[in-house]
C-alpha positions as CSV (number, residue, x, y, z in Angstrom):
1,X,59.9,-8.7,31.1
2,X,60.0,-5.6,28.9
3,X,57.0,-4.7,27.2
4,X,57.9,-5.8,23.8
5,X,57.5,-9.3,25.0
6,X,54.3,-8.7,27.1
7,X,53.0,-7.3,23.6
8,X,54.6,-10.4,21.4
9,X,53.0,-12.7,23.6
10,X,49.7,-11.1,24.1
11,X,49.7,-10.9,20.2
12,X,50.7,-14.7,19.7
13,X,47.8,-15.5,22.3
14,X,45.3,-13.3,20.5
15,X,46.1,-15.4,17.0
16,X,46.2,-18.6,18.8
17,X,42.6,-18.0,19.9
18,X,41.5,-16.5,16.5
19,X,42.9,-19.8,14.8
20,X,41.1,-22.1,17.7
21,X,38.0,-20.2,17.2
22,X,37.8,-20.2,13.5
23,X,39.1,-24.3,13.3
24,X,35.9,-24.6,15.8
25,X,34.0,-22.5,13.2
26,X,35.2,-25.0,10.3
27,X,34.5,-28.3,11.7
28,X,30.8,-27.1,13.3
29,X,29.7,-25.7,9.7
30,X,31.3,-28.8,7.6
31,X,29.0,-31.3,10.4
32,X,26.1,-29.2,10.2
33,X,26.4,-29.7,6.2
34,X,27.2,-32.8,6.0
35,X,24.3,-33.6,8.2
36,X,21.7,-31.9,5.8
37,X,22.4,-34.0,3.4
38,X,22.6,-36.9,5.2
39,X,18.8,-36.6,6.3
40,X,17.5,-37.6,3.4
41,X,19.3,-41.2,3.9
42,X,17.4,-41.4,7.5
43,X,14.1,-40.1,5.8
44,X,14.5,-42.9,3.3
45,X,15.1,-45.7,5.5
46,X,12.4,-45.0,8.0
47,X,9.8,-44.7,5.2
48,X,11.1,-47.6,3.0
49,X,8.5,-49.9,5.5
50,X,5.3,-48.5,5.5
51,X,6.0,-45.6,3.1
52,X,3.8,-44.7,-0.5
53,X,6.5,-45.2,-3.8
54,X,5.5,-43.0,-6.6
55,X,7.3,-42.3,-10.0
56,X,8.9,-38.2,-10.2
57,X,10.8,-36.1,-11.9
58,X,13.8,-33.7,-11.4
59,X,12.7,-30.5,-12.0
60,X,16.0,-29.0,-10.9
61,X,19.5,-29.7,-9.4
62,X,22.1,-27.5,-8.1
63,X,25.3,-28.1,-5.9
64,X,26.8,-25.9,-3.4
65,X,29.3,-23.5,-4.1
66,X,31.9,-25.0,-2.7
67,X,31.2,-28.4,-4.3
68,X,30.9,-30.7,-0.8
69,X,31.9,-34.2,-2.0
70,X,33.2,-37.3,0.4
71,X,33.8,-40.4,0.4
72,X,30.2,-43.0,-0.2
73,X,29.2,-45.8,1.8
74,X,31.5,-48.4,-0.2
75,X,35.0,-46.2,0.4
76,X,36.1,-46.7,-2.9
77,X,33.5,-44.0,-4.6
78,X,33.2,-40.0,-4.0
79,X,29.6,-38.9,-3.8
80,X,28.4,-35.3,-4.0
81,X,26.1,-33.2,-2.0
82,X,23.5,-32.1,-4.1
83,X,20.4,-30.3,-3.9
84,X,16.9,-32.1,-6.1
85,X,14.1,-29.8,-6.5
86,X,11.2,-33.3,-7.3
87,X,7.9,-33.1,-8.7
88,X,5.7,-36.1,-7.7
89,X,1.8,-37.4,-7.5
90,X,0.5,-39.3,-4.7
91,X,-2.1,-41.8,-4.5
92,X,-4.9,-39.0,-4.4
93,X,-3.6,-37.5,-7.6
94,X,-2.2,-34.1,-6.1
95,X,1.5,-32.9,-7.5
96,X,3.7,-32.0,-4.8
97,X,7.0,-30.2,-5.7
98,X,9.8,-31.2,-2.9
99,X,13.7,-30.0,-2.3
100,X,15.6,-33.0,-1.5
101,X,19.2,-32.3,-0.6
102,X,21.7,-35.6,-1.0
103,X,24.5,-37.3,-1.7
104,X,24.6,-38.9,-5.0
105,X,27.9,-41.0,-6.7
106,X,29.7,-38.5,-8.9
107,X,29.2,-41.0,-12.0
108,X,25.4,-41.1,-11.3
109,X,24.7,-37.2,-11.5
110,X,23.6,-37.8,-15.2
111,X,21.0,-40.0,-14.2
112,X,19.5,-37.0,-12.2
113,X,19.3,-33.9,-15.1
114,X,16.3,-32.0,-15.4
115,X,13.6,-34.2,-16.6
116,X,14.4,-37.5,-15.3
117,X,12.1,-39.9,-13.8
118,X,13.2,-41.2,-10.2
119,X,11.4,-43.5,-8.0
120,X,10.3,-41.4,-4.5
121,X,8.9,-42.8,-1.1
122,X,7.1,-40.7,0.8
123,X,4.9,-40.3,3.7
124,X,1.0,-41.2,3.4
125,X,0.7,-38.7,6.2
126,X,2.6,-36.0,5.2
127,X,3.6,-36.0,0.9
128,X,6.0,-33.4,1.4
129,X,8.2,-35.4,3.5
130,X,9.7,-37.5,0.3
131,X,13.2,-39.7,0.4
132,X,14.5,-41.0,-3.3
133,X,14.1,-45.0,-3.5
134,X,17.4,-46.3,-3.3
135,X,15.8,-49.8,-4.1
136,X,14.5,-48.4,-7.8
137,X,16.7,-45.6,-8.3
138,X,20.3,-46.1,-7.0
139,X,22.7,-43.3,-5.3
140,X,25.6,-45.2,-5.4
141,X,27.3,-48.0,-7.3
142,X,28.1,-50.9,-4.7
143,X,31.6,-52.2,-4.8
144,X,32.5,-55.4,-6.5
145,X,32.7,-58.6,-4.6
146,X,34.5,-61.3,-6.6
């Protein structure tokens, strides 16, 4: 082998690694967002039993830079990671002021601008730990079923 080859293929080897390690990098970082904003699903449905509802408001909403959307829980809608900032009172009359990072339907987002009342659940133990009432104040449009 002559040492141009040695150097091709040590060169090829070097870029098939970069590319393996920064496809690694891609899918890790894309679970680890989706995941964030998947929480707030979990939160809601462990509280949904034994949680506190309350009435709040959007005080602000923001997306990410790079505009995370996928496909919603029916397949036929795109929903869009978004990031709440609520404002809420609980039972004992304290305002709490919450980030809630979720998806929400792209044809919804409207119904969250600042100023909006939303039905919240939260915890009676711990008020900052708050999930948006998908009973009372829906994230998604359900598909048809004729």
């Amino acid at each position: 082998m002559s040492w141009w080859n040695i150097l091709a293929a040590t060169l090829c080897l070097g870029l098939c690694g970069i590319a393996g390690v920064f496809g690694v990098h891609v899918i890790v970082s894309s679970y680890a967002a989706n995941a964030r904003y998947m929480a707030e699903e979990k939160t809601w449905q462990a509280l949904r039993g034994q949680g506190v509802r309350a009435q709040g408001v959007v005080v602000g909403i923001s997306r990410q830079a790079n505009r995370l959307t996928k496909n919603g829980n029916y397949g036929n809608n795109e929903v869009a990671a978004t990031d709440l900032l609520l404002a809420y009172e609980d039972a004992a009359g304290n305002r709490h002021e919450v980030p809630v990072a979720t998806f929400i339907e792209l044809g919804l987002l409207a119904n969250f601008s600042v100023g909006k009342k939303i039905d919240v659940i939260y915890a009676r133990d711990a008020p900052d730990r708050v999930a948006i009432d998908r009973e009372r104040t829906p994230l998604e449009i359900p598909s048809s079923t004729y």
